[in-house]
C-alpha positions as CSV (number, residue, x, y, z in Angstrom):
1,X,0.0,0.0,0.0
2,X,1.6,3.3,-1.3
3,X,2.0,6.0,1.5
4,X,-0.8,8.5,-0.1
5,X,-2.9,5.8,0.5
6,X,-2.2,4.9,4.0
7,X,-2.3,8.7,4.3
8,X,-5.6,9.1,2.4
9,X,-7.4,6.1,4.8
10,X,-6.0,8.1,8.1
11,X,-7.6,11.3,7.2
12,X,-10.8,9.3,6.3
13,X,-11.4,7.5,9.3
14,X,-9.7,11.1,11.2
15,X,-13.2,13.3,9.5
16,X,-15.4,10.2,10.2
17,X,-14.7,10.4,14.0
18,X,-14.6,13.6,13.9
19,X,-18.5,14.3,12.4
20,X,-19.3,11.1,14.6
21,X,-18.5,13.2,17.8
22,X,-20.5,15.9,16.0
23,X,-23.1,13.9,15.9
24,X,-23.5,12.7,19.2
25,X,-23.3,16.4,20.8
26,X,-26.1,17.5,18.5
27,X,-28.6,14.7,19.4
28,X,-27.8,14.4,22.9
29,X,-30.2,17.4,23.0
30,X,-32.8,16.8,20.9
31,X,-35.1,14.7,23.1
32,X,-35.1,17.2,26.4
33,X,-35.0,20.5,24.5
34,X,-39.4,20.9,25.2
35,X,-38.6,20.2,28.5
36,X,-35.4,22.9,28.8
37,X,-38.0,25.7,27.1
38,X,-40.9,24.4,29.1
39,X,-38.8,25.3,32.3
40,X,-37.4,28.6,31.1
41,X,-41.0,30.5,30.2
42,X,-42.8,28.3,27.5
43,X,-46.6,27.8,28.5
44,X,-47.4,24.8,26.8
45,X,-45.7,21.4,24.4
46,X,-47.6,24.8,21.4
47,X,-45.7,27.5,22.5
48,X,-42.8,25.4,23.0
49,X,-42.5,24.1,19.5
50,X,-43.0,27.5,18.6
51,X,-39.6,28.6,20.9
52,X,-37.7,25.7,19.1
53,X,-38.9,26.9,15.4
54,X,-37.2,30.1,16.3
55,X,-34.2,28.9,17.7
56,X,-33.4,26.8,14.5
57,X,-34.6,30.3,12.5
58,X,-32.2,32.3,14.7
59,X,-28.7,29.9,13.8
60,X,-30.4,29.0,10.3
61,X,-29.8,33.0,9.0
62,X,-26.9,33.7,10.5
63,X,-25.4,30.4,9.0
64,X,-26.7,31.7,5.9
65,X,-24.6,34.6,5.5
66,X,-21.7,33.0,7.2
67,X,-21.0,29.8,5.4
68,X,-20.2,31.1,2.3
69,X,-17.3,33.4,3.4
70,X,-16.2,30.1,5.5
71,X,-16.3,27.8,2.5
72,X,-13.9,30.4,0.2
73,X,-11.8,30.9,3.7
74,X,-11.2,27.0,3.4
75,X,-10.5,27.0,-0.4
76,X,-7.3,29.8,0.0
77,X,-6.4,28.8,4.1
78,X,-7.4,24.8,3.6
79,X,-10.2,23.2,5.5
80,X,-8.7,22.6,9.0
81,X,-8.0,25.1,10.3
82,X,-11.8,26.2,9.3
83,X,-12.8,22.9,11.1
84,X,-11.2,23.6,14.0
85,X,-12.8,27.1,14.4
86,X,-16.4,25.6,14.1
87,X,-15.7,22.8,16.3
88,X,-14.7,25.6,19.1
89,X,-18.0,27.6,18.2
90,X,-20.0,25.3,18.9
91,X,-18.2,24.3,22.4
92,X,-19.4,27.6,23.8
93,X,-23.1,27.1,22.2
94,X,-23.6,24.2,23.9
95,X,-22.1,25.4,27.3
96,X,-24.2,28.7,27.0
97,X,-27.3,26.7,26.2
98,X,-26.9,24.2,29.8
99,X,-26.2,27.3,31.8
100,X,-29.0,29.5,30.3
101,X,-31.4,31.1,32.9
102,X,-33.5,32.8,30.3
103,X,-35.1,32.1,26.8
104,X,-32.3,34.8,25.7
105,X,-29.7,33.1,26.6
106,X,-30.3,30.4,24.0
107,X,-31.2,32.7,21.2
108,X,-27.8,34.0,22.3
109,X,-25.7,30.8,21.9
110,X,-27.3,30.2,18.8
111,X,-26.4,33.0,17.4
112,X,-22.4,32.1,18.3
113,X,-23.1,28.4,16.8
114,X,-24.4,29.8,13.8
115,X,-21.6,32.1,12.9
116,X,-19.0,29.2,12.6
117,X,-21.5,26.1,11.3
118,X,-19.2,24.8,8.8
119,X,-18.2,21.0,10.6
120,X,-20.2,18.8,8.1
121,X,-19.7,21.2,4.7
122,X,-15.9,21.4,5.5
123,X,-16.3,17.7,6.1
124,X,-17.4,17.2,2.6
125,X,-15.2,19.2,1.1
126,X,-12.3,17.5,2.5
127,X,-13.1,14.0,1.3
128,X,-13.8,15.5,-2.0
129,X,-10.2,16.6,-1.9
130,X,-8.8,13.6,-0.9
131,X,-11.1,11.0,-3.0
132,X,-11.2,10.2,-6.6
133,X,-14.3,11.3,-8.3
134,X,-15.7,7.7,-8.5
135,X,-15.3,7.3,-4.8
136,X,-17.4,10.3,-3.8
137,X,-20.5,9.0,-3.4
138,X,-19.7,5.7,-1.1
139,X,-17.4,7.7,0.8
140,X,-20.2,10.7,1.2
141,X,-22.5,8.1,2.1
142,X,-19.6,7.0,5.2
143,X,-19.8,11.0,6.4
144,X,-23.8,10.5,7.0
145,X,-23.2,6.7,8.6
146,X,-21.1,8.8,11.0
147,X,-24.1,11.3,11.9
148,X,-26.3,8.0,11.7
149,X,-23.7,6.5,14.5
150,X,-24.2,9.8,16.4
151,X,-27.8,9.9,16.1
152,X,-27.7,6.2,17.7
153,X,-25.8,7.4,20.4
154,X,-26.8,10.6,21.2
155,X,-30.6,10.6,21.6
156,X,-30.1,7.2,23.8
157,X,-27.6,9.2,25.9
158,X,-29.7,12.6,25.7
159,X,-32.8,10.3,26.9
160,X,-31.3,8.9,29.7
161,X,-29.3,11.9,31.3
162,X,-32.5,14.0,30.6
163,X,-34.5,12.1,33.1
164,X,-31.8,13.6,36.0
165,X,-32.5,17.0,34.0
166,X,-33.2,19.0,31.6
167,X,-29.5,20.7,31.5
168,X,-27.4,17.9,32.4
169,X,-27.6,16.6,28.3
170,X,-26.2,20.3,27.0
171,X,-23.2,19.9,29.6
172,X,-22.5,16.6,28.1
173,X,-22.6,17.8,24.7
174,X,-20.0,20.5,25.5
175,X,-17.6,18.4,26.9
176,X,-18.0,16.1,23.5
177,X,-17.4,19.4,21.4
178,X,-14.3,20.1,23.1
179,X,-13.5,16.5,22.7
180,X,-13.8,16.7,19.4
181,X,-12.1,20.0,19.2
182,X,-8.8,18.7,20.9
183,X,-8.7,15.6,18.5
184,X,-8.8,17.6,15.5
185,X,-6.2,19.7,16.4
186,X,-3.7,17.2,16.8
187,X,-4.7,14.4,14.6
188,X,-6.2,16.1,11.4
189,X,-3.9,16.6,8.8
190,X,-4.7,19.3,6.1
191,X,-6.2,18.2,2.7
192,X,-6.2,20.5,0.6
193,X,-2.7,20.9,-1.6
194,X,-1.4,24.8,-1.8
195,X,-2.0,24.3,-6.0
196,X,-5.6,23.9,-5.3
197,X,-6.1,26.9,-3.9
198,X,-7.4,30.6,-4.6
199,X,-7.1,33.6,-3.8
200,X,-10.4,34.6,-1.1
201,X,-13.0,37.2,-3.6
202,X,-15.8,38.6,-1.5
203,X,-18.3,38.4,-4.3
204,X,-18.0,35.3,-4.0
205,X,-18.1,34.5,-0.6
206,X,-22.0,36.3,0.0
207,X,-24.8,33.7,0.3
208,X,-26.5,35.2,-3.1
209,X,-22.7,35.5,-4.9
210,X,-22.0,32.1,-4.2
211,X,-25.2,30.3,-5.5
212,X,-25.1,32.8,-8.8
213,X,-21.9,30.9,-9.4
214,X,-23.6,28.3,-10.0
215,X,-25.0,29.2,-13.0
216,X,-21.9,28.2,-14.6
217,X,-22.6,24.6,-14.2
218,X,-25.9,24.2,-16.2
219,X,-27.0,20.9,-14.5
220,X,-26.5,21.9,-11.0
221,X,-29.5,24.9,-10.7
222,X,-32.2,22.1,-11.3
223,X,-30.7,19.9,-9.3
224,X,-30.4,22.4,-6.1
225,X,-33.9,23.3,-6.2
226,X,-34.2,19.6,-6.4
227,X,-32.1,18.8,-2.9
228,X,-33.4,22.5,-1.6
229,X,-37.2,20.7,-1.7
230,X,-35.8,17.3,-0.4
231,X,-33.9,19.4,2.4
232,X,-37.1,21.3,3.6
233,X,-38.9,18.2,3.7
234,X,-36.3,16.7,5.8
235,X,-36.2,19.5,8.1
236,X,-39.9,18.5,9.4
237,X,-37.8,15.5,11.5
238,X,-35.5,17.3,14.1
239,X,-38.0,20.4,13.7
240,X,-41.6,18.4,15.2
241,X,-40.0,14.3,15.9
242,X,-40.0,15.5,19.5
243,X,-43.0,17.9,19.9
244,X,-45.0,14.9,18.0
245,X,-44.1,12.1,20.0
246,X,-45.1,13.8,23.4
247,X,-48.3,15.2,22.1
248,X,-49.6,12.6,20.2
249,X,-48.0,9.1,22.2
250,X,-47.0,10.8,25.9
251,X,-43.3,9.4,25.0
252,X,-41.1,10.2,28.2
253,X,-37.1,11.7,26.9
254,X,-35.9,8.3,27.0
255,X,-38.2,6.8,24.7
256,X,-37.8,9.6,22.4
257,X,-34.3,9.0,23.0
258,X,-34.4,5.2,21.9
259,X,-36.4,6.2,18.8
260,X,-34.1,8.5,17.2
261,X,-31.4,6.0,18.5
262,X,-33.6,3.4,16.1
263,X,-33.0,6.0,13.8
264,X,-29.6,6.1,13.8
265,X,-29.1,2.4,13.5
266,X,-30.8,2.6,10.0
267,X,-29.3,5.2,9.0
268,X,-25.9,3.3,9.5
269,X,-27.3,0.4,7.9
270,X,-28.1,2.2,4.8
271,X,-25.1,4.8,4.3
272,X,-22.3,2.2,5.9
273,X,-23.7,-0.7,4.0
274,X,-26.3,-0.6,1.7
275,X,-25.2,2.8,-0.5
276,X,-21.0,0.8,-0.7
277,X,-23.7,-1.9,-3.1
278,X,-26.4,1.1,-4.0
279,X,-24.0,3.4,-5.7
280,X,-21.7,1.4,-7.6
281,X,-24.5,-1.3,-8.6
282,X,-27.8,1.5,-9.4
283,X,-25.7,4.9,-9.9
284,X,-26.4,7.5,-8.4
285,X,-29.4,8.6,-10.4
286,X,-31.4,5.4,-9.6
287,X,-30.0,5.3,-5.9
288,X,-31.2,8.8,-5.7
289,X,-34.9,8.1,-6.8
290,X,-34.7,5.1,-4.1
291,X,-34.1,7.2,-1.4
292,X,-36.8,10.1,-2.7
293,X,-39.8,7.6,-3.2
294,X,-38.7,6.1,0.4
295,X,-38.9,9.2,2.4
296,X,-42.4,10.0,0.5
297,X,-44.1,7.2,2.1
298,X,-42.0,6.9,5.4
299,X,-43.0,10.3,6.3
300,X,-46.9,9.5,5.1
301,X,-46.2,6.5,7.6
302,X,-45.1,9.1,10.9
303,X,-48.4,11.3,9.6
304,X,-50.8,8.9,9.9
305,X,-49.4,6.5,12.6
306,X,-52.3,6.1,15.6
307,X,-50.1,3.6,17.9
308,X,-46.6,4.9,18.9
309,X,-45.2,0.6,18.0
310,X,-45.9,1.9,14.3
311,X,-43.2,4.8,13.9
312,X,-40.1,2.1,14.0
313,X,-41.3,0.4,11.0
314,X,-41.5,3.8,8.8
315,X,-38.7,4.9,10.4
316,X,-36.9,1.8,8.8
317,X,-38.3,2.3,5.5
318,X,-37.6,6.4,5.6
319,X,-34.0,5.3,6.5
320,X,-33.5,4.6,2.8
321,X,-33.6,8.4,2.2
322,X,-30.0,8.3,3.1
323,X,-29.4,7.8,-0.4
324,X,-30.5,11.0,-1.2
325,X,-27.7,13.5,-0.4
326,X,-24.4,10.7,-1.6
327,X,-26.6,10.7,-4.9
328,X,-26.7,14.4,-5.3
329,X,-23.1,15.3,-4.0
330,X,-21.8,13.0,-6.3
331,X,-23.4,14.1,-9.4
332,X,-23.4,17.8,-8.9
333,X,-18.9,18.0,-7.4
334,X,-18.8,15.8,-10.8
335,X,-19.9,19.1,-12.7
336,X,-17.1,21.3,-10.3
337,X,-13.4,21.8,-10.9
338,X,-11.2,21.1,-7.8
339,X,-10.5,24.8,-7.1
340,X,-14.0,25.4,-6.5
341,X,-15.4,22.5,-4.6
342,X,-15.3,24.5,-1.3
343,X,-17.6,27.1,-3.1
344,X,-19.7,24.7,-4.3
345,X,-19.9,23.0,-0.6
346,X,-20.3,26.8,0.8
347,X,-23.3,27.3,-1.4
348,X,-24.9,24.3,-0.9
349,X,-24.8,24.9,2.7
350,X,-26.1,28.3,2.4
351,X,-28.8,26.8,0.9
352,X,-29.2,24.5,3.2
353,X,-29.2,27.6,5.6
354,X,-32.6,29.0,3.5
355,X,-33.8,25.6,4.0
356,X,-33.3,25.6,7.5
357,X,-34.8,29.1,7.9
358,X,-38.2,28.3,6.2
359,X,-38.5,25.0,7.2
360,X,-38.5,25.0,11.5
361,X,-40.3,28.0,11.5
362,X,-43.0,26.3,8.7
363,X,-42.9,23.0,10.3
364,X,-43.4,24.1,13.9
365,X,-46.0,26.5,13.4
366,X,-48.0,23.9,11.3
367,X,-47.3,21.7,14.2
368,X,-48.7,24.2,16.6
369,X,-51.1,25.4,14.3
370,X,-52.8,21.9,14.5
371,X,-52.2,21.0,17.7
372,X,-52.7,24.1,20.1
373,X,-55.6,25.7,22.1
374,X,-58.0,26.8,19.4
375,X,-57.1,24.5,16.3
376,X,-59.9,24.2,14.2
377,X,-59.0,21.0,13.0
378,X,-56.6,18.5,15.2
379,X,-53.8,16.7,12.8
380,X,-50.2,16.3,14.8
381,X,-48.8,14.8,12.2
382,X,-49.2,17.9,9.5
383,X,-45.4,18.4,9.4
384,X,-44.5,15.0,8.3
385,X,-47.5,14.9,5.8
386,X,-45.9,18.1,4.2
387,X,-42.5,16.9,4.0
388,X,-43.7,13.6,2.0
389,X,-45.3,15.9,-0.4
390,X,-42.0,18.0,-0.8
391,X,-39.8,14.7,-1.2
392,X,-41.9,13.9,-4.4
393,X,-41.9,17.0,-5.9
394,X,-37.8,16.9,-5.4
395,X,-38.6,13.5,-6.9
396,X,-40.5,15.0,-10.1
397,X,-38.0,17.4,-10.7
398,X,-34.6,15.3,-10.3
399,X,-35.4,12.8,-13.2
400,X,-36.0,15.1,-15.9
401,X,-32.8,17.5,-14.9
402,X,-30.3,14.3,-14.6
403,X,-31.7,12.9,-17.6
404,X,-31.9,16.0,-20.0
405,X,-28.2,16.8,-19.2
406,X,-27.7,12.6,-19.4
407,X,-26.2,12.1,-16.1
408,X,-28.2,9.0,-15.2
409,X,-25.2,6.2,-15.3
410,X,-23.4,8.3,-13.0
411,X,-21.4,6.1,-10.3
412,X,-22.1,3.0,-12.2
413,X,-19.0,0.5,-12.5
């Protein structure tokens, strides 16, 4: 084994631990946040879903403006030492957030994580500098089995520490941030060679400059508005998941906590194992399309579920939508040159940032909307209903674009 390759496979496995520490700080919170807003002013499970919207709103636009400048910052510095600046953000978000004694104070540490939320965009721009273009999409599909390892262990841990309080979950996910922080710093190598870099161009590095660069790249437009649907859709899961649970099935944190652990255990199952056979075997057009039509009837499943036993089997069959992102990263960085893939990633994540500004703030409020004191008509599970019918219209506009700029055998052997 050459030593680029031994070098390659240590930087690899290096990113995967590092996004599965990620992982694990992020959904150690999500089954106790109700109970943290409940506790700090929130009136009702309504109001409280309301609070959440808002906090995802709050990091989602300042994300949005900050991502890009990050992203062209990694293309002319390299990626770590953008990593390693996120990674430190978000250790003080999470700290803020456990020590908070008002509402404020987590609009406040949102507002810091939000300014440096680069971890998982960085991430994917340093495999794509390190892997050969017909290795993308099984080794994008390893980066989300390491958020699906998190999300196993996370929400488990989250559940369980959140039944000795509401707070003691946040202070766990700090300590894993600067976990992660410290193991970055001395075990990540840099990944992007000094030739492959450019010179940092403001007009490029603005949330509207960098997704007009796009326009170069004739197949990748459709296909954003394509993933931007899929990605709003998506949103309805950590946006309502807990809110849902309690209202409709009375689910205490630590069966929430198993359930997204469930989750996770899928997710593995299908971006660890099942996309190494999917992508090579389907392409990434068919794999795609796969993973769209399964999220369109896993979330139907979660809308219309009436016994809390039923969510694990649609939660199995929505797992396949882990497809989805490998399939579109690997056909739209196969449209970028190598200079620009950390604008492209930058982009993407800045829409992702829109995404994440319309979708908890839509989600929620259809949540509370149909759910709180007054509702004219009673139907929990709106959110997830909504998001199936965004994953098929992704679905209807993904197979014309890949197939009118003939893309479909992409990732095939």
């Amino acid at each position: 084994m050459s030593e680029n390759t031994q070098r390659s496979r240590h930087a690899l496995a290096f990113i995967f631990i590092v996004v599965l520490l990620d992982a694990i700080s992020f959904g150690i919170v999500l089954p106790v946040m109700p109970k943290l807003i409940i506790s700090l002013g929130a009136t009702s499970l309504a109001e409280a879903a309301k609070t959440g919207g808002y906090l995802m709103f709050t990091y989602a636009i300042v994300q949005f403006f900050a991502a890009p400048i990050l992203g062209n910052l990694g293309d002319q510095f390299g990626r770590r030492p953008i990593l390693l600046y996120s990674l430190a953000a978000l250790s003080i978000d999470y700290l803020l957030m456990a020590s908070a004694p008002t509402i404020l104070w987590l609009f406040a540490a949102r507002l810091i994580a939000g300014v440096a939320s680069s971890s998982f965009s960085i991430a994917f721009a340093y495999i794509t500098d390190i892997t050969p273009e017909e290795k993308r999409a099984q080794r994008f599909g390893m980066i989300g089995a390491a958020f699906g390892g998190g999300f196993i262990l996370g929400p488990v841990i989250g559940g369980l520490l959140g039944e000795y309080g509401a707070r003691i979950p946040f202070y766990a996910a700090a300590g894993l941030s600067v976990l992660n922080l410290v193991y970055g710093y001395f075990m990540l190598d840099e990944s992007l060679s000094k030739e492959n870099r450019r010179a940092f161009d403001i007009k490029r590095a603005n949330p509207v400059g960098a997704v007009m660069q796009l326009k170069k790249y004739p197949a990748i437009l459709g296909l954003a508005f394509a993933y931007f649907l899929y990605l709003l859709g998506h949103l309805s899961l950590p946006s309502t998941w807990t809110y849902y649970t309690i209202e409709k099935f009375a689910w205490s944190e630590s069966q929430i906590g198993l359930s997204l652990g469930f989750a996770g255990v899928f997710m593995i199952l299908v971006q660890a194992i099942l996309i190494r056979w999917a992508i090579p075997a389907m392409g990434a057009y068919r794999a795609g399309i796969l993973g769209m039509v399964a999220m369109t009837i896993g979330f139907c499943g979660y809308a219309f579920s009436t016994e809390g036993w039923q969510m694990y089997p649609w939660l199995a069959v929505a797992a396949l939508s882990g497809f989805v992102t490998p399939a579109f990263q690997s056909i739209m960085t196969s449209q970028i040159p190598a200079n620009a893939q950390g604008e492209l990633q930058g982009a993407l994540s800045s829409m992702n940032s829109i995404t994440a500004i319309i979708g908890p703030l839509l989600m929620t409020q259809l949540f509370a909307n149909f759910t709180g004191e007054g509702a004219t008509s009673y139907f929990p599970g709106v959110s997830f209903a909504a998001a199936a019918l965004l994953s098929f219209v992704c679905l209807v506009i993904f197979i014309p674009v890949v197939r009118r700029h003939k893309l479909t055998t992409l990732g095939k052997k």
